[in-house]
N, C-alpha and C positions, 0 to 999 in steps of 0.2 A: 681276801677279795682284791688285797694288791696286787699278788699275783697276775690274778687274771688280768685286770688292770692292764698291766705288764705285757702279758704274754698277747693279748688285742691289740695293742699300740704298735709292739714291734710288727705283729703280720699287717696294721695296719699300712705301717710306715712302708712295707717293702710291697706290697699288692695298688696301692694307689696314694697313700699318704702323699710319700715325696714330690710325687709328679703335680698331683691340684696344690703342695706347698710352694713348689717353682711356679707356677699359675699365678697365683697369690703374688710373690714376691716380685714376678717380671709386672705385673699390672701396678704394685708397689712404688717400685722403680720407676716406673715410666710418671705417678701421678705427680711424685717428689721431683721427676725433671723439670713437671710445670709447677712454676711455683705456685700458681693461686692453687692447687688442688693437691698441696703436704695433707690436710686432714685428711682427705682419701687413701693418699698414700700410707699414714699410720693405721685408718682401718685395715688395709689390704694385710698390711707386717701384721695385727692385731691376728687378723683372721687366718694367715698363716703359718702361726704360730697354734693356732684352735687344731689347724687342719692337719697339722702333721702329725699331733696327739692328744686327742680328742676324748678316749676315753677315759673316763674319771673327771671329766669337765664338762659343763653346759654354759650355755649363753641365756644372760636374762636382760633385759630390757632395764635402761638407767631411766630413773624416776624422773631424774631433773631433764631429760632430755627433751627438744619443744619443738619448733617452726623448724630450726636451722636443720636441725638433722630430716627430720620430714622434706625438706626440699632438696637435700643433700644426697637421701637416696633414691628421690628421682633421677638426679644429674647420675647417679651412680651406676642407678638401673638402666640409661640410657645406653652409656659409652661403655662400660664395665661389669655391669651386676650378670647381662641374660649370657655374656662372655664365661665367666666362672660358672653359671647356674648350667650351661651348655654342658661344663666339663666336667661337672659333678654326674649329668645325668648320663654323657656319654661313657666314662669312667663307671658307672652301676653295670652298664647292660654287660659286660664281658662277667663280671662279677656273681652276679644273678645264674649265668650259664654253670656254673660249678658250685657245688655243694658247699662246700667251705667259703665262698664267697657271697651268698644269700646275708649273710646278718652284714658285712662290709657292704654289700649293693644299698640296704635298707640305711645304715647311718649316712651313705653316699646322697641318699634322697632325701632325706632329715636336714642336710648342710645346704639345700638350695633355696634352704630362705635365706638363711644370711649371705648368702653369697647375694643375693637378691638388695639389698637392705641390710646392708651391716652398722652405719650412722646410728647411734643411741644406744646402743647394745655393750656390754663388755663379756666377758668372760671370766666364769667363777666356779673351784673346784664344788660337785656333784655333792659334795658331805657338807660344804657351808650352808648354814640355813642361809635362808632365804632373805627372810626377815632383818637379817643382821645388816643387809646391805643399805 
């Protein structure tokens, strides 16, 4: 099951990984230039890291997480979220058009919630339960 694993991540990585990870990363960069908005900036790195290899990994929702992230990815959704969420979906439709590209369009469309809302959320390999967190 590594394998596959494996052999999805790399076609991921070279079909549209890279390009929504530099997405991520320039929106990264830009939040860390202002300073009041580093925390965004860490989600963006967080999410960029999701986004370049993604399979063998999901996003679950932190327990402890309350207000602050809730209004955090408003501010996010505003300036930044429907930006990535854009290029997630723009990024599906060439993908959709070829055969081998149908399951990469469908995980493309899966990531525009968080790209949406990523504040409360982390990222934990697919085999951890659940529970443990």
């Amino acid at each position: 099951m590594k394998v596959i694993g494996f052999v999805l991540n790399v076609l991921w990585l070279i079909f549209c990984g890279i390009w929504m990870a530099i997405g991520y990363a320039v929106a990264g960069i830009i939040c860390c230039i202002l300073i009041v908005t580093i925390p965004f900036g860490v989600a963006a790195f967080r999410i960029a890291g999701y986004v370049i290899w993604p399979f063998g990994r999901t996003t679950v929702e932190k327990p402890d997480a309350g207000a602050p992230s809730c209004v955090g990815n408003v501010i996010w959704l505003v300036f930044a979220g429907w930006w990535l969420a854009l290029g997630h979906l723009i990024t599906s439709i060439p993908l959709f058009l070829s055969i081998i590209g149908i399951p990469f369009g469908w995980a493309n469309l899966k990531m525009i919630p968080i790209s949406l809302m990523p504040l409360g959320r982390e990222v934990v390999p697919t085999d951890e339960k659940f529970g443990a967190r």
